[in-house]
N, C-alpha and C positions, 0 to 999 in steps of 0.2 A: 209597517214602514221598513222598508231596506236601507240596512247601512251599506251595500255592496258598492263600492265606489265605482265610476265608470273606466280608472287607468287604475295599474295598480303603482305601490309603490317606487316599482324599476322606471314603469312607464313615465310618472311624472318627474324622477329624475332625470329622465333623456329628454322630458319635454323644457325642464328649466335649464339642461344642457345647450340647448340649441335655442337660447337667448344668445347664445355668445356671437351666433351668427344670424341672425335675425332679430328684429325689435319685436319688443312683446304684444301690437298690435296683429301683427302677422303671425306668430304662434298661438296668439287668441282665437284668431280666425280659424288657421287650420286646423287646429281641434276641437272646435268649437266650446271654447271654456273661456272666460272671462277673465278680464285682465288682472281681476281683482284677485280670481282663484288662483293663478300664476304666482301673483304677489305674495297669496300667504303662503303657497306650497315653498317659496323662494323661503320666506321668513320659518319654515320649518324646519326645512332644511338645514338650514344655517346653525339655529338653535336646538335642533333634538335629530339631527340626523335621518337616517333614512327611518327610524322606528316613526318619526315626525311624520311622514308620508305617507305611512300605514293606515285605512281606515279601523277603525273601533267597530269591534264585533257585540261590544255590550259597553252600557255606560257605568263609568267610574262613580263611586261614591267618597265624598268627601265629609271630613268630619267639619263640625263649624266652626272647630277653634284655626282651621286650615284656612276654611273662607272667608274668617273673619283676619285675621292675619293680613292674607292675600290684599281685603280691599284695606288696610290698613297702609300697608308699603304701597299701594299704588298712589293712595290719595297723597305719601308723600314725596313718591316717584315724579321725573319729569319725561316718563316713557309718551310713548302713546300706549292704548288702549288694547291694543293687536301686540303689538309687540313685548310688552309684557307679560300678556296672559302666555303668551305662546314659550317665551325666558323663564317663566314656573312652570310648561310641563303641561298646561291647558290644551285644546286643538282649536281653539276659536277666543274671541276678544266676547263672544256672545255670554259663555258662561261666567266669566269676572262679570261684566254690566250688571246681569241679574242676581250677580250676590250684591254688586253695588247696591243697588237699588231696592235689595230686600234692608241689605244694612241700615241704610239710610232710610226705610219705610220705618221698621221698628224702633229706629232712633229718633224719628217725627213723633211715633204712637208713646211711647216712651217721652218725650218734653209734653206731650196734651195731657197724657195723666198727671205729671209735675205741674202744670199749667190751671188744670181745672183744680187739683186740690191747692194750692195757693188761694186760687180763687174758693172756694167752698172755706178755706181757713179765715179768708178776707172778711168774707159774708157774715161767718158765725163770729166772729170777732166785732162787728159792726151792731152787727144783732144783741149782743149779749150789754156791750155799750150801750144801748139805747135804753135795755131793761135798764141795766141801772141807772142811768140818770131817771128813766121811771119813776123806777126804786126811793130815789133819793127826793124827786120833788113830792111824790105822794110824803115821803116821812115828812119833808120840811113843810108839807100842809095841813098837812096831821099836829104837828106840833105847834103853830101858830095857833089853831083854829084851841088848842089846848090850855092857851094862858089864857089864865082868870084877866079878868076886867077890872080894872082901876076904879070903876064906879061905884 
């Protein structure tokens, strides 16, 4: 799979240049790039400059005290989703979503193991109750059955 982008980074500067004199339907068109792609080269721009622009010749590795951070300040951010990833230094709103969503998976798996052992503590604790009242009506049968008779 090729990272090699189709403009380079000058390119897409002079393409989010020339919104100043055309609306971004009509720069979509003529380059044939989506309004959408425009929007975030615009939001790159803005925020990380022309390095922003640049395609990525190899993918970044993050550590996870980083990602976990990241989706920590977004959950209490009122950004959007694009636009913060891209304010930390990301190139897409793609890779926060899936640490989101990893976060939040292992934070699910994470409350079922608290959940089921509650539950299994529930259990053995009901269980163990019952022995003893068992326990206790067999003694207290045992010991009636054990007085002598008045006869």
């Amino acid at each position: 799979m090729s990272r090699k982008s189709k403009y380079s980074a000058e390119q897409k500067l002079a393409i989010l240049n020339e919104l100043t004199r055309s609306n971004i339907s009509e720069v979509a068109k003529k380059y044939a790039v989506g309004k959408k792609t425009i929007r975030t080269w615009g939001y790159l721009y803005e925020y990380q400059g022309i390095d922003g622009l640049r395609s990525a010749h190899n993918n970044h590795r993050y550590s996870k005290e980083f990602k976990l951070s990241l989706v920590q300040q977004y959950q209490k951010s009122d950004e959007s989703l694009e636009i913060f990833a891209i304010k930390h230094g990301l190139k897409s709103k793609t890779q926060l979503s899936d640490w989101i969503m990893q976060y939040n998976e292992s934070k699910l798996k994470a409350e079922n193991r608290l959940l089921r052992a509650q539950l299994l503590r529930k259990e053995m604790e009901e269980a163990y109750a019952k022995k003893v009242m068992e326990i206790r009506d067999r003694e207290g049968n045992d010991s009636s059955n054990n007085k002598p008779s008045k006869n």
